[in-house]
Every structure is written in structure tokens, then in C-alpha cells.
BALOBA-1460 file (C-alpha; in Angstrom, 3 decimals):
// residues 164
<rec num="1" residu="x" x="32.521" y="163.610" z="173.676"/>
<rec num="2" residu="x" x="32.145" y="164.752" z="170.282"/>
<rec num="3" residu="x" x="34.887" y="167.501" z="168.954"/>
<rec num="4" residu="x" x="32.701" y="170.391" z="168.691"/>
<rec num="5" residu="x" x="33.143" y="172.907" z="165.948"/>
<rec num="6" residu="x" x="33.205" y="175.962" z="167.949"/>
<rec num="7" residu="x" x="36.421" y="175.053" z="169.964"/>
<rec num="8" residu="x" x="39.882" y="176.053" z="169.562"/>
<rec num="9" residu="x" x="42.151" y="173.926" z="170.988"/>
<rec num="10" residu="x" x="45.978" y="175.411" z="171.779"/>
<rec num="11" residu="x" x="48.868" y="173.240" z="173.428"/>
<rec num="12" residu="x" x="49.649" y="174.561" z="176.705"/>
<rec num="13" residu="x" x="51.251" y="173.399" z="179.830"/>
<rec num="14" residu="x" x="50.432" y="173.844" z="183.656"/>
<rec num="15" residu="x" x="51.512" y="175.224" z="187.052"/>
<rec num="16" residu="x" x="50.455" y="172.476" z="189.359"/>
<rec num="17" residu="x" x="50.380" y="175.411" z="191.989"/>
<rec num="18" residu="x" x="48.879" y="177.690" z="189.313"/>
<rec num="19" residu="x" x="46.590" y="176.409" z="187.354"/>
<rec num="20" residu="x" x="45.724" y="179.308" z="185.329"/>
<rec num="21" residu="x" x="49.889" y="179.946" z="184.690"/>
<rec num="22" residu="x" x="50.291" y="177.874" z="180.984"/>
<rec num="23" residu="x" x="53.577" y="179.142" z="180.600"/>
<rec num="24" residu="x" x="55.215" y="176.632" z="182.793"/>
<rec num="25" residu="x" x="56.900" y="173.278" z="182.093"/>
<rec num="26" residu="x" x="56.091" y="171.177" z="185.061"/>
<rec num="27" residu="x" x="53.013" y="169.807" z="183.576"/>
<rec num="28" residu="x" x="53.026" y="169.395" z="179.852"/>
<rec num="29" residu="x" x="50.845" y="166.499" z="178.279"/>
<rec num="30" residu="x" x="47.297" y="166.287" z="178.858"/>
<rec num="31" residu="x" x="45.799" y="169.865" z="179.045"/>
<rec num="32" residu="x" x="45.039" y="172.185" z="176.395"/>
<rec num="33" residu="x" x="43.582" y="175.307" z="176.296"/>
<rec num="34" residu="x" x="39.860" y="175.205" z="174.815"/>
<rec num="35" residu="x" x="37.352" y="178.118" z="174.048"/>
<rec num="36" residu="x" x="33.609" y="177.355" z="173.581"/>
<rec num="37" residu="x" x="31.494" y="180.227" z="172.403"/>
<rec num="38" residu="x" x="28.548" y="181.143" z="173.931"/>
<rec num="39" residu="x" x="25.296" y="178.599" z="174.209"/>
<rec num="40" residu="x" x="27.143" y="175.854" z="173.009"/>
<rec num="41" residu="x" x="27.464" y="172.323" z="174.938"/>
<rec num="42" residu="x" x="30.748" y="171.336" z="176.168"/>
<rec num="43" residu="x" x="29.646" y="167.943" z="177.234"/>
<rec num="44" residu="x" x="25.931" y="165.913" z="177.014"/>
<rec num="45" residu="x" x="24.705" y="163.998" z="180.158"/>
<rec num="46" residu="x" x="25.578" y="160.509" z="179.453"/>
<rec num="47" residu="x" x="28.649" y="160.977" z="177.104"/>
<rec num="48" residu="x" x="31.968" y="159.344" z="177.958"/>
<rec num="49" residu="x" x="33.800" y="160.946" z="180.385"/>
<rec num="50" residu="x" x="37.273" y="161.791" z="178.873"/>
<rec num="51" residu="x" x="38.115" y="164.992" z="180.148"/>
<rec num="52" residu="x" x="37.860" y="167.519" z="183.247"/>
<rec num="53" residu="x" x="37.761" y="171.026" z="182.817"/>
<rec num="54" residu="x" x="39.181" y="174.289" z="184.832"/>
<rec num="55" residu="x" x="37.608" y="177.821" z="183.940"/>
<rec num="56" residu="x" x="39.877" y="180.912" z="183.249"/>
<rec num="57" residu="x" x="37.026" y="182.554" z="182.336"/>
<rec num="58" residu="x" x="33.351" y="182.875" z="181.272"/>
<rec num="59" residu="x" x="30.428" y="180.951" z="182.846"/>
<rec num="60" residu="x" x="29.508" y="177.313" z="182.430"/>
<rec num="61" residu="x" x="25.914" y="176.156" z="183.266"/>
<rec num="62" residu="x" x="25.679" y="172.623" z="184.910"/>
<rec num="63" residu="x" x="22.290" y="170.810" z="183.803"/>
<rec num="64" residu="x" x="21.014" y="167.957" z="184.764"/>
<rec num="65" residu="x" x="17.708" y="166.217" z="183.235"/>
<rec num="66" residu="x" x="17.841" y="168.132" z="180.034"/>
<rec num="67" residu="x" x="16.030" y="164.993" z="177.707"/>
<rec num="68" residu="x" x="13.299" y="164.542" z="180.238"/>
<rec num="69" residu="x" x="10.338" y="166.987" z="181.568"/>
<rec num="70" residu="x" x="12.061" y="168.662" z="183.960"/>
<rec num="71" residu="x" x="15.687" y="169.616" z="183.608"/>
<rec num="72" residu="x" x="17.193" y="171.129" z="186.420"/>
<rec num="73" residu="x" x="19.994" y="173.478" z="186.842"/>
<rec num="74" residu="x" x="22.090" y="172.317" z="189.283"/>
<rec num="75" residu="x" x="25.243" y="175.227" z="189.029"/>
<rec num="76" residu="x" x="26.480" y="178.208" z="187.487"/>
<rec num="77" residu="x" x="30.206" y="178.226" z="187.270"/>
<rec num="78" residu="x" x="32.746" y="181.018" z="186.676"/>
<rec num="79" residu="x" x="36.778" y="181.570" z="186.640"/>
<rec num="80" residu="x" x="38.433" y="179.437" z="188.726"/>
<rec num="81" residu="x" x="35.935" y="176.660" z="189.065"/>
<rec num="82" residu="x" x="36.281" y="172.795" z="187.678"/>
<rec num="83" residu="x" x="33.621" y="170.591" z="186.643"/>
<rec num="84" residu="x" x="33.489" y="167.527" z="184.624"/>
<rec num="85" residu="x" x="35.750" y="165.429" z="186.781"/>
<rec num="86" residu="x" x="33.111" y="163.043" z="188.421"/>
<rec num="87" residu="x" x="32.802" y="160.677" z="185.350"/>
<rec num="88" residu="x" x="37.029" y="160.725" z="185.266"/>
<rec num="89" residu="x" x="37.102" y="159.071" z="189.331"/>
<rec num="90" residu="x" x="34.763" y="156.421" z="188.350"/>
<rec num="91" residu="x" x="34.041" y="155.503" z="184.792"/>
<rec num="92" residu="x" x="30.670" y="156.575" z="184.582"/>
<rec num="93" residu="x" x="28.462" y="158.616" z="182.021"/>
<rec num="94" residu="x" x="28.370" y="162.048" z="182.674"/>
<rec num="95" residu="x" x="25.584" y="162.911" z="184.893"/>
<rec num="96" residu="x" x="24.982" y="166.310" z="183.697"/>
<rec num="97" residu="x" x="25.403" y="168.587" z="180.583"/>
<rec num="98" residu="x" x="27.830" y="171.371" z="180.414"/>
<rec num="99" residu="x" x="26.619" y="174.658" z="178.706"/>
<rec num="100" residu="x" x="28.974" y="177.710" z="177.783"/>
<rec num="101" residu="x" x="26.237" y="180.464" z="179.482"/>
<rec num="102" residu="x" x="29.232" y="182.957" z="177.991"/>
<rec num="103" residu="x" x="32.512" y="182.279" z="175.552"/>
<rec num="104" residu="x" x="34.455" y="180.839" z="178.034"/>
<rec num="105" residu="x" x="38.229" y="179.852" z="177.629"/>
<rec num="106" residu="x" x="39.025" y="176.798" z="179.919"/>
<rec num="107" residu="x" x="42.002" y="173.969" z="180.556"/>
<rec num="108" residu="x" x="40.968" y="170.851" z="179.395"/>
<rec num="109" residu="x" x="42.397" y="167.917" z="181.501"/>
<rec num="110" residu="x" x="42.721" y="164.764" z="179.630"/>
<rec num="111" residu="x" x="41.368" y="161.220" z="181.267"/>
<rec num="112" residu="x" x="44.958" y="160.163" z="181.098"/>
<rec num="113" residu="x" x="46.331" y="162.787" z="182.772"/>
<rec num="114" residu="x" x="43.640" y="162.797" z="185.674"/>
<rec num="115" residu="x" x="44.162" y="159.386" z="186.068"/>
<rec num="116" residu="x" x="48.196" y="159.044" z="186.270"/>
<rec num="117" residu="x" x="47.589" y="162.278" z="188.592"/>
<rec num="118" residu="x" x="45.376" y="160.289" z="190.649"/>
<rec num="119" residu="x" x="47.587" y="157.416" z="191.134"/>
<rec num="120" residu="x" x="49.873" y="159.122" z="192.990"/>
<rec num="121" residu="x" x="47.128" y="159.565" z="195.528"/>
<rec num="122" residu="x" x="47.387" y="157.584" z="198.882"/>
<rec num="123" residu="x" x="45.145" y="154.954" z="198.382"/>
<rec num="124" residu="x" x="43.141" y="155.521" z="201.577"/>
<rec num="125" residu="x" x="42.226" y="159.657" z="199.652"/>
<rec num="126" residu="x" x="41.586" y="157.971" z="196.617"/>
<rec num="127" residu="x" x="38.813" y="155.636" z="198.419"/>
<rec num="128" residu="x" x="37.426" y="158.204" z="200.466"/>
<rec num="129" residu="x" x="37.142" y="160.504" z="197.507"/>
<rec num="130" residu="x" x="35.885" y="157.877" z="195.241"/>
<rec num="131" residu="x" x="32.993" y="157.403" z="198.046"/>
<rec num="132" residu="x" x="32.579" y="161.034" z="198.047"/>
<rec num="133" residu="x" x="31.924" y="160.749" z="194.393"/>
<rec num="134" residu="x" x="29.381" y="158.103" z="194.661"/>
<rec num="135" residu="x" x="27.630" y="160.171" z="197.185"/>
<rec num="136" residu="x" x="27.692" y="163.168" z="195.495"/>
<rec num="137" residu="x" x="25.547" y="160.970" z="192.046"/>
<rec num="138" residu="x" x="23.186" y="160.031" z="194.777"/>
<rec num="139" residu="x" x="22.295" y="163.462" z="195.799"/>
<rec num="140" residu="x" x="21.796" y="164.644" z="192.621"/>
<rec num="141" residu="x" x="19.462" y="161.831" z="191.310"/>
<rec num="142" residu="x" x="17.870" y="161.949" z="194.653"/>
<rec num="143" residu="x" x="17.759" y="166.053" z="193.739"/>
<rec num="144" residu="x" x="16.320" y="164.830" z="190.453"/>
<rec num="145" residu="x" x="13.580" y="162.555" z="191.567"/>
<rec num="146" residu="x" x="12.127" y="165.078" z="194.649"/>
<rec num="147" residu="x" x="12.483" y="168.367" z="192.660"/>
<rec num="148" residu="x" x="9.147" y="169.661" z="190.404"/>
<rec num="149" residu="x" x="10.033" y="172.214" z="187.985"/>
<rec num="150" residu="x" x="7.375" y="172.560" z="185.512"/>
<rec num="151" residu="x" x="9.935" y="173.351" z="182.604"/>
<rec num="152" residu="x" x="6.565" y="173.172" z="180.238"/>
<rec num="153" residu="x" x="5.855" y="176.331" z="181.200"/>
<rec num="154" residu="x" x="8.799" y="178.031" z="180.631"/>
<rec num="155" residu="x" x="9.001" y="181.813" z="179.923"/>
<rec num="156" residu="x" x="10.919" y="181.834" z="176.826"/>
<rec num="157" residu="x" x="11.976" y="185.425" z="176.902"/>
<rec num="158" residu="x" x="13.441" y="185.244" z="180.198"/>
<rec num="159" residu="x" x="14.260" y="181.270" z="180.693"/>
<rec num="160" residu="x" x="12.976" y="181.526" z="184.155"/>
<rec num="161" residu="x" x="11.138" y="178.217" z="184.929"/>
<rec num="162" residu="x" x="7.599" y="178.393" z="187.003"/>
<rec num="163" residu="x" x="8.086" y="176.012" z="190.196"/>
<rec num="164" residu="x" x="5.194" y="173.972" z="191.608"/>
């Protein structure tokens, strides 16, 4: 991921029980505070996975497709929601983009931190979530490929998209 230059980034340290509490000193290393204003991308489908991401507020669009015909919204996310973790559990690109629909202020979780976190899973979760991961990319190629959203016909004024 590129550093955009509409974020603010602030130390802050985390609550495991309370994720939105940054006062505490249980956590430390490997999440910061970041605010995106609104309509600007967090991540790009494809790039590097090196962070997750927890909303304390705002909306985040999920979007999936946007360099081809047919993009697709997939979600609409708001406090207290995570995204961007998939490409942290197995190395892959991102599968989606992330759009701030609103500013939003969210904890960025480092790959580092996700991953020492995850280590201290029982290996027999970490599989079954790992296949739960896999399944979940399926789906949403599979979502991809069936879908037909004809995004060239898109009413610009109110970014509604005309389905076939």
C-alpha cells in the first residue's frame, strides 16, 4: 500500500477486549490510529496486504472489480466493523478496494502484529480459518464472474448502477 496523503497517523495502543479503548497498555506495537477523508482509497485490489483495519467510525465501501466493466460493491462498512484482513491470513493480493464513503478514523493493524497474534492460535483454528479464507476468495470471484452490472450505464448523479 502506498502512504496516502490524506492520512494522519497517531501512535496508539489497544484493549484486546476493547478494541476501540487506545488508552491501554496491553497492546502497544502494531496499531495506529489512521483517518482517511472522504472518497479517498484506503487500499487498491491487488496491493500487498500489510495491514488490517478496525472502524471507530465513518463508512468504508468494499469494491471489488473496479479496473474491469463491471465493478461490484460487495459491502458497506461502519463503526465497529474490520476489513482488510483476508490478504494478512494468506499472503495474497487484496481482492478488493477499500473506499472512505465518509472521513472515517480507524485502527490500523500491522501484518506483523496480525501475524504474531495469529500464532498463538491453536493450529487446528488457524487451518480451519485459513480454509474459511480460501472459501470466502472463491465466493467472491464466483460473485464476480455470475453477477451483470452494466456499470456503463451508470447514473452519475446518483451512482446507482442499472442491473441487467
Amino acid at each position: 500500500m502506498t502512504e496516502n496523503k490524506d492520512t494522519q497517523t497517531t501512535s496508539g495502543k489497544i484493549i484486546p477486549g476493547d478494541p476501540t479503548d487506545t488508552k491501554g497498555d496491553s497492546a502497544g506495537h502494531g496499531f495506529d490510529k489512521v483517518k482517511y477523508i472522504a472518497n479517498k482509497s484506503i487500499f487498491d485490489e491487488g496491493d500487498r496486504g500489510d495491514a488490517a483495519y478496525l472502524i471507530l467510525s465513518g463508512k468504508v465501501e468494499i469494491r471489488k472489480g473496479v479496473h474491469t466493466s463491471s465493478p461490484q460493491i460487495l459491502a458497506t462498512l461502519e463503526k465497529g466493523e474490520a476489513f482488510g484482513e483476508m490478504a494478512l491470513f494468506d499472503d495474497s493480493p487484496r481482492m478488493a478496494q477499500a473506499i472512505a464513503r465518509s472521513d472515517v478514523m480507524l485502527i490500523r493493524i500491522s501484518r506483523d502484529e496480525f501475524l504474531r497474534r495469529l500464532e498463538s492460535v491453536d493450529p487446528i483454528m488457524r487451518t480451519t480459518v485459513m480454509y474459511m479464507v480460501k472459501r470466502v476468495r472463491d465466493m467472491a470471484n464466483e460473485f464476480m464472474r455470475r453477477k451483470g452490472i452494466d456499470w456503463q450505464e451508470w447514473r452519475k448523479e446518483d451512482k446507482t448502477p442499472f442491473v441487467r
